[in-house]
C-alpha positions as CSV (number, residue, x, y, z in Angstrom):
1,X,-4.7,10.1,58.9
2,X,-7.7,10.8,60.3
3,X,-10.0,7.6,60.9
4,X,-13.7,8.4,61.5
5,X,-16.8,5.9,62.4
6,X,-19.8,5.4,60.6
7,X,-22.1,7.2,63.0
8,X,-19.5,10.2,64.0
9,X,-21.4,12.2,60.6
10,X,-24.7,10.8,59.8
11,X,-24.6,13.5,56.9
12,X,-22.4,11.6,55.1
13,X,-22.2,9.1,52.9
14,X,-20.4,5.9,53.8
15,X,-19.1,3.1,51.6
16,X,-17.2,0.0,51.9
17,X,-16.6,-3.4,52.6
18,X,-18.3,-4.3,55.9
19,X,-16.5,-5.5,58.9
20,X,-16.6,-10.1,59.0
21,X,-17.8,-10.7,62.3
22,X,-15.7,-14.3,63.0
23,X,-17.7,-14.9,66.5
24,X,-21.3,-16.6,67.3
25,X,-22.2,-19.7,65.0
26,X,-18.2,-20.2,64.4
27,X,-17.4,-19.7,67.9
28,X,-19.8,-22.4,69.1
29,X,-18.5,-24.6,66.4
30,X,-15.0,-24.3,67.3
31,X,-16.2,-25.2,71.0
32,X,-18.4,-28.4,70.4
33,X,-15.5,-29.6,67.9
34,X,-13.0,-29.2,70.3
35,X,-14.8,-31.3,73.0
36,X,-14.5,-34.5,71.5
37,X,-10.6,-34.1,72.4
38,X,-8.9,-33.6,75.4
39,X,-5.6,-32.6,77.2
40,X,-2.5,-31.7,74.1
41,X,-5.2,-33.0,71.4
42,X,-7.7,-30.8,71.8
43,X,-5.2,-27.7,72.5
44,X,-3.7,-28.8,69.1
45,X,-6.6,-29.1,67.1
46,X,-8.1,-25.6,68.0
47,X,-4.9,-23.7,67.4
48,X,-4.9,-25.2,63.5
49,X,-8.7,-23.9,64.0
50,X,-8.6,-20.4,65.2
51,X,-8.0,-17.9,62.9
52,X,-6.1,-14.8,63.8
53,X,-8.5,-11.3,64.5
54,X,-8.8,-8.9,61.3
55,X,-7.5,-6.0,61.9
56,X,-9.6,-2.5,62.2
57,X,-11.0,-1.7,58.9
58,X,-10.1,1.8,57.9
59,X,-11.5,4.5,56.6
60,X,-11.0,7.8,54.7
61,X,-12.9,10.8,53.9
62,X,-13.3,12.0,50.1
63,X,-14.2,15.5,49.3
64,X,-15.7,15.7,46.5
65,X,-17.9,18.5,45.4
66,X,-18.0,19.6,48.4
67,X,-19.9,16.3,49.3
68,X,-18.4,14.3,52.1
69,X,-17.8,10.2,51.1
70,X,-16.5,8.0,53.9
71,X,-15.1,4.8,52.6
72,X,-13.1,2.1,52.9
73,X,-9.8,2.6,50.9
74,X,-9.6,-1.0,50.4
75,X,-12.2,-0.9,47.8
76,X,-9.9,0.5,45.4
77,X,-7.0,-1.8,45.5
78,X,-9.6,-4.1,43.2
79,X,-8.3,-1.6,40.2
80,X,-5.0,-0.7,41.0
81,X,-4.5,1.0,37.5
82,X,-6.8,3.7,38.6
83,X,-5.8,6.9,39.5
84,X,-7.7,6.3,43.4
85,X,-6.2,2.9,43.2
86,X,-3.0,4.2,43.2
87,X,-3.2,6.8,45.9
88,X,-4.7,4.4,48.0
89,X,-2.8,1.0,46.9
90,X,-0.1,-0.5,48.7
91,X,2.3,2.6,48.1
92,X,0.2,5.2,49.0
93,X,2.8,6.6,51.5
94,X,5.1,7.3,48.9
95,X,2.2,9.4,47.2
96,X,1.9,12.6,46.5
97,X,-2.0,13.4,47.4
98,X,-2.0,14.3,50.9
99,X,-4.9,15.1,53.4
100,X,-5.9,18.4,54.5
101,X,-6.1,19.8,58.2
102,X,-8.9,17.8,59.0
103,X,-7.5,15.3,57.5
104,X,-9.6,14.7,54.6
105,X,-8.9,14.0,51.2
106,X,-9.7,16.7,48.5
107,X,-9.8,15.2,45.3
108,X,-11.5,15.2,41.7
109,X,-11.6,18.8,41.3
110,X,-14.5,19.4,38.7
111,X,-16.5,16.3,39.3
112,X,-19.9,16.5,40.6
113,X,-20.9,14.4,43.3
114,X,-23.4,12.4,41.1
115,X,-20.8,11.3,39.1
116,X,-18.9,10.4,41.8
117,X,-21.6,8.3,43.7
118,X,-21.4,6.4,40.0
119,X,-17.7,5.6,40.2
120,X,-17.7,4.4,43.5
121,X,-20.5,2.2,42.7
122,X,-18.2,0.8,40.0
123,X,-15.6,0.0,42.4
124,X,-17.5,-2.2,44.5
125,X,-19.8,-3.6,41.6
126,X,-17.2,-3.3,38.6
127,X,-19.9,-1.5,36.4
128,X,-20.5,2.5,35.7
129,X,-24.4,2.6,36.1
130,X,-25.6,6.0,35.1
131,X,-28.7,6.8,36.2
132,X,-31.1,8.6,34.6
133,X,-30.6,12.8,34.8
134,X,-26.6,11.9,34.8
135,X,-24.5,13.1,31.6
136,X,-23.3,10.5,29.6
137,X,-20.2,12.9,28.4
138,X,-19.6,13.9,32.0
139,X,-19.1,10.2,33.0
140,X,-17.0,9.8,30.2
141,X,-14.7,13.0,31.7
142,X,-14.9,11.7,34.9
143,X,-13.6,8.4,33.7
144,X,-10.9,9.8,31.3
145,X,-9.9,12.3,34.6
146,X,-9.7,8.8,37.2
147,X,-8.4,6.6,34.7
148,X,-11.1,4.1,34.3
149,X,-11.7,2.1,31.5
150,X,-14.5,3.4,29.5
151,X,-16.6,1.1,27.6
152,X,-19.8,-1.2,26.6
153,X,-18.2,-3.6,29.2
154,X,-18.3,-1.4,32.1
155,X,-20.8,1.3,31.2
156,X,-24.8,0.6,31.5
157,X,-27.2,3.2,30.9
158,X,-30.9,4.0,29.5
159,X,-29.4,6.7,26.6
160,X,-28.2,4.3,24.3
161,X,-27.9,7.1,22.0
162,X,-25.2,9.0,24.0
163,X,-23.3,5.9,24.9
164,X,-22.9,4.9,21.3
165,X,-21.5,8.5,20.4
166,X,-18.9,8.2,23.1
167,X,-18.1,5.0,21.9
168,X,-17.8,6.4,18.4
169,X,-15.6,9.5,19.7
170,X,-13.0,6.4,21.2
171,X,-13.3,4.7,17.6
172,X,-13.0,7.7,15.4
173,X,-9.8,8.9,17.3
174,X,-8.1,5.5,17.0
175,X,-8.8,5.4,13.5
176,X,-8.0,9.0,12.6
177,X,-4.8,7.9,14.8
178,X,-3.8,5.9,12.0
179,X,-4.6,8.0,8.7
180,X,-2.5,10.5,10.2
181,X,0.5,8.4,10.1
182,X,-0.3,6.6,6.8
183,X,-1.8,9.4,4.6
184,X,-2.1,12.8,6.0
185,X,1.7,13.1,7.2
186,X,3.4,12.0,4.4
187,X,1.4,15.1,2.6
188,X,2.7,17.3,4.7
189,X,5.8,16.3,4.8
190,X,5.5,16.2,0.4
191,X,4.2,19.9,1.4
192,X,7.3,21.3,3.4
193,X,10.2,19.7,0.9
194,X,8.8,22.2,-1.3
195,X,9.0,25.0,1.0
196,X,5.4,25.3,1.6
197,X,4.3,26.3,5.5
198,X,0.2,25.1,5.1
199,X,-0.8,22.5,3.4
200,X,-4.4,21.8,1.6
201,X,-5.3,18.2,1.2
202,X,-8.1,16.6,-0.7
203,X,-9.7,13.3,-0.4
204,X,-11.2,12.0,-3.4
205,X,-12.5,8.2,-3.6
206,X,-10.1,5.4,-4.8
207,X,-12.5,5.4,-8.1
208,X,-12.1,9.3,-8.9
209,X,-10.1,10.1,-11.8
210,X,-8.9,13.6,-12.9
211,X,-8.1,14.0,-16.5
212,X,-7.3,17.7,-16.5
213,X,-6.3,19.8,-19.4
214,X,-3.1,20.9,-19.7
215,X,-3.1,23.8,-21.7
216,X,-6.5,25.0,-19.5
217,X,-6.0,23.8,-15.8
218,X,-9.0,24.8,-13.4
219,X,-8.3,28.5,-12.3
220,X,-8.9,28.0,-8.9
221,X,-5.3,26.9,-8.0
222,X,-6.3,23.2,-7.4
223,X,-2.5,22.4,-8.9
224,X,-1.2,23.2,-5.2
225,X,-3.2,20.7,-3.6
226,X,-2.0,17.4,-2.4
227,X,-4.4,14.7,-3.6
228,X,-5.0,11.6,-1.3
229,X,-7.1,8.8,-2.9
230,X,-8.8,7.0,0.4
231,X,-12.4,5.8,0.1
232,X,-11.8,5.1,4.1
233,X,-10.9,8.5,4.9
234,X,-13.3,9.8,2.5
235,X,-16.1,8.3,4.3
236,X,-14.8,9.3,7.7
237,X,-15.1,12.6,7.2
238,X,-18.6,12.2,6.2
239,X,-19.8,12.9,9.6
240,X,-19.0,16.2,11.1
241,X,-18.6,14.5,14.5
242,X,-15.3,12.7,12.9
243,X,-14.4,15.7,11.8
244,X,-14.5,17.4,14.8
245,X,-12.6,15.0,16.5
246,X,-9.9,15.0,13.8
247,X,-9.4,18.8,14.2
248,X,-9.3,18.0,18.1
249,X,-6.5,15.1,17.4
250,X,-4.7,17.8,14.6
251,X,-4.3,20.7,17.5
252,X,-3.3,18.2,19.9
253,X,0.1,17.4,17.9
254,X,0.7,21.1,17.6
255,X,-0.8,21.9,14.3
256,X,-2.3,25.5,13.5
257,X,-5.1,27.0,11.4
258,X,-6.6,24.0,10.8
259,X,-10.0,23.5,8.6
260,X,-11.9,20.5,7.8
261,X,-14.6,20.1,5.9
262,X,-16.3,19.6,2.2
263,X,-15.7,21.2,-1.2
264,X,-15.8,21.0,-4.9
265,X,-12.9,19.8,-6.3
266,X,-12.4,19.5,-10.2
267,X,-12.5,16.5,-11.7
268,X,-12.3,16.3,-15.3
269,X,-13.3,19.2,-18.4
270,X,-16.8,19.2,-19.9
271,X,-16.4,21.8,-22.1
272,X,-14.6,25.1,-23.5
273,X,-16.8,28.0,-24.0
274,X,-15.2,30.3,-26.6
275,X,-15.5,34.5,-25.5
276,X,-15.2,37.3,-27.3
277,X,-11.9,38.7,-28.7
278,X,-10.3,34.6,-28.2
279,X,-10.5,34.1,-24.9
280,X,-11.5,30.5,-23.7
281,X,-13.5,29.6,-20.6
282,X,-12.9,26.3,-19.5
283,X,-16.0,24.4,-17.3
284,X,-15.2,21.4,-15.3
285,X,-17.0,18.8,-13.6
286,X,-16.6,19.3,-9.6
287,X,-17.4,16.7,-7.0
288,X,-18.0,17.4,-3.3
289,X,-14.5,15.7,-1.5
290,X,-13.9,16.0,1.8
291,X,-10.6,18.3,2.6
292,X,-8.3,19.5,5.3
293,X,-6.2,22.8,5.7
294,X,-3.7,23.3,8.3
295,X,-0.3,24.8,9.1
296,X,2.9,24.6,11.4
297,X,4.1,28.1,11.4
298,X,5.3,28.8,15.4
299,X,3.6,32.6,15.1
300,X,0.2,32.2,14.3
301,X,-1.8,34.7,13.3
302,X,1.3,37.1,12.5
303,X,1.9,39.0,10.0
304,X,5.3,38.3,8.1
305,X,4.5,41.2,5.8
306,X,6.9,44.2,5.2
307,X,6.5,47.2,3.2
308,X,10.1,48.4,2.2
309,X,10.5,52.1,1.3
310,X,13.1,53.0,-1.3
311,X,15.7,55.6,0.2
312,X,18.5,57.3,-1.8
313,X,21.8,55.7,0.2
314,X,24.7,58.5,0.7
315,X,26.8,55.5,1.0
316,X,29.6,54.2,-1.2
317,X,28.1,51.1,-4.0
318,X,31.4,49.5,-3.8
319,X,34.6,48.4,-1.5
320,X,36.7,49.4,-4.5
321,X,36.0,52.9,-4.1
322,X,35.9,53.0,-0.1
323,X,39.9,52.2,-0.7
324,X,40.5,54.6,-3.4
325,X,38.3,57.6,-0.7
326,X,40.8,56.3,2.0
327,X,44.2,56.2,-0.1
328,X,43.2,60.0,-0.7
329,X,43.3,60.7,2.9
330,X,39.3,61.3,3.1
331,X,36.8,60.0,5.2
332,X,35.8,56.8,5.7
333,X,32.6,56.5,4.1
334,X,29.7,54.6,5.2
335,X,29.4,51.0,4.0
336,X,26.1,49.7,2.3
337,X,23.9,48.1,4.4
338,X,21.0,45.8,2.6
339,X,17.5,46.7,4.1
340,X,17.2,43.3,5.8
341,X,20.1,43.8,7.8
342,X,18.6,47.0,8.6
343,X,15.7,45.6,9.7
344,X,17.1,42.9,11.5
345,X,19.4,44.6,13.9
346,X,19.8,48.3,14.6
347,X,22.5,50.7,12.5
348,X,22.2,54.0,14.5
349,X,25.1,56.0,12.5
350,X,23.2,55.1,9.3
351,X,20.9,57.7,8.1
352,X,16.9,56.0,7.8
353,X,14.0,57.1,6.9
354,X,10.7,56.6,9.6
355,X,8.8,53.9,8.5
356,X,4.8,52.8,9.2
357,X,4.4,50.5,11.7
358,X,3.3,47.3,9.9
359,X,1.2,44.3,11.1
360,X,3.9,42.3,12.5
């Protein structure tokens, strides 16, 4: 490891703990103490006194943007639960971060310098100012990517604004953490016994009722849809930003297709309208309930679609007459083959027709 001065790159920038100079005032101390004894005394009494020299302070170079930052690696032992307190901690040899040829230290690929003046500021002062022209949401990245705790308690700024809406990012996951588990998986799960492979789940309010007719239903296929009575989860996903991190949390745990957002759902009938030649129209009362969409088929976007095209099979319907055409010394005909075993592996003595190409 390379170990550079302070003054060998006056272009860069260099942080750190400062060396403790032990000599001077204390020196002179030590002296004027030690002559009120003599002889073993006053050899005894300055060897409990004299403290041993502190070793060389070290230092490492951080690339970072391709900005140069000399520092102390000391500073990050402070937070050893960091990502640059662990490759600089007490088992940094066993790490896997190792300098270049010049022995420097490439590291936080994607962070701007700014930023990262802002995290080692936090190191030595245990807060995350951000200055003014700084992104409040790249800090935030730059925190997730290092590992530092991210929160009113380390985090000071002028845009209140976007430090709430971080904050409420944090909140809004944790909380959507838990309606997954309570309420939206068990749907899903209600969803796939049935052999469905999407799902379509509305919220409604715990004080929505639907009293549907049975002998008119709404004609929109709202009979499919798994109901979930939350006022919580209804009010979550009120606020698009929720909702965006919901679908974020949703993809995360492999999920596909997924919408959120709000529709009408029927509620109750107002009225039957009576049409020419006795057909009814029913008209029901729809609220505006918040709803999600999603599905956990492996190939999305494929078509599973196939088009089968009749042909007239010169094959034998039945195994009772392949034995009677073989008893009569004829040949063996060919046997049957359903088309899905034709599709699903290739019969080259069997006698096909060319089919369109479909989707899939």
């Amino acid at each position: 490891m390379r170990r550079t001065s302070q003054n060998s790159r006056p272009c860069e920038e260099i942080l750190g703990a400062p060396f403790l100079d032990r000599g001077g005032v204390q020196q002179e101390d030590r002296q004027l103490e030690g002559s009120r004894f003599s002889g073993p005394e006053m050899s005894e009494q300055l060897e409990s006194r004299v403290d041993p020299a502190p070793p060389p302070s070290e230092r490492v170079t951080l690339v970072v943007d391709g900005t140069h930052f000399v520092v102390d690696p000391a500073i990050f032992t402070v937070h050893p639960d960091t990502m640059l307190g662990r490759m600089f901690g007490p088992g940094r040899q066993h790490n896997f971060t190792r300098p270049n040829g010049k022995g420097e230290y490439e590291i936080a690929e994607g962070i701007g310098a700014s930023i990262f003046r802002v995290v080692l500021d936090f190191y030595r002062t245990g807060v995350l100012r951000c200055p003014d022209g700084v992104s409040v949401a790249e800090l935030r990245e730059a925190c997730d990517y290092l590992c530092i705790n991210f929160d009113y308690s380390t985090v000071k700024c002028r845009d209140l604004s976007a430090l709430l809406h971080e904050l409420s990012n944090d909140g809004a996951r944790k909380q959507f953490e838990g309606f997954l588990e309570e309420l939206v998986v068990p749907a899903m799960v209600a969803s796939a016994q049935e052999g469905e492979r999407e799902c379509h789940i509305v919220v409604l309010t715990d004080d929505d009722t639907v009293d549907w007719d049975q002998e008119h239903p709404p004609p929109m296929g709202e009979e499919y849809s798994q109901i979930l009575y939350s006022t919580k989860l209804y009010r979550f996903f009120k606020y698009i930003e929720n909702r965006d991190v919901a679908k974020a949390l949703l993809k995360e745990r492999g999920l596909k297709n997924i919408r959120i957002g709000i529709e009408g759902y029927p509620t109750c009938k107002e009225k039957v309208k009576r049409r020419p030649g006795g057909k009814s129209e029913v008209i029901y009362n729809y609220v505006q309930r918040p709803f999600i969409q999603l599905s956990w088929e492996k190939e999305e976007g494929k078509s599973r679609h196939v088009d089968f095209q009749c042909v007239r099979s010169k094959s034998v319907p039945n195994l009772a007459a392949m034995a009677e055409g073989a008893s009569r010394g004829g040949a063996t005909p060919t046997p049957q083959v359903d088309e899905l075993d034709r599709l699903n592996g290739p019969a080259p003595r069997l006698l096909t027709t060319p089919q369109a190409p479909s989707d899939s």
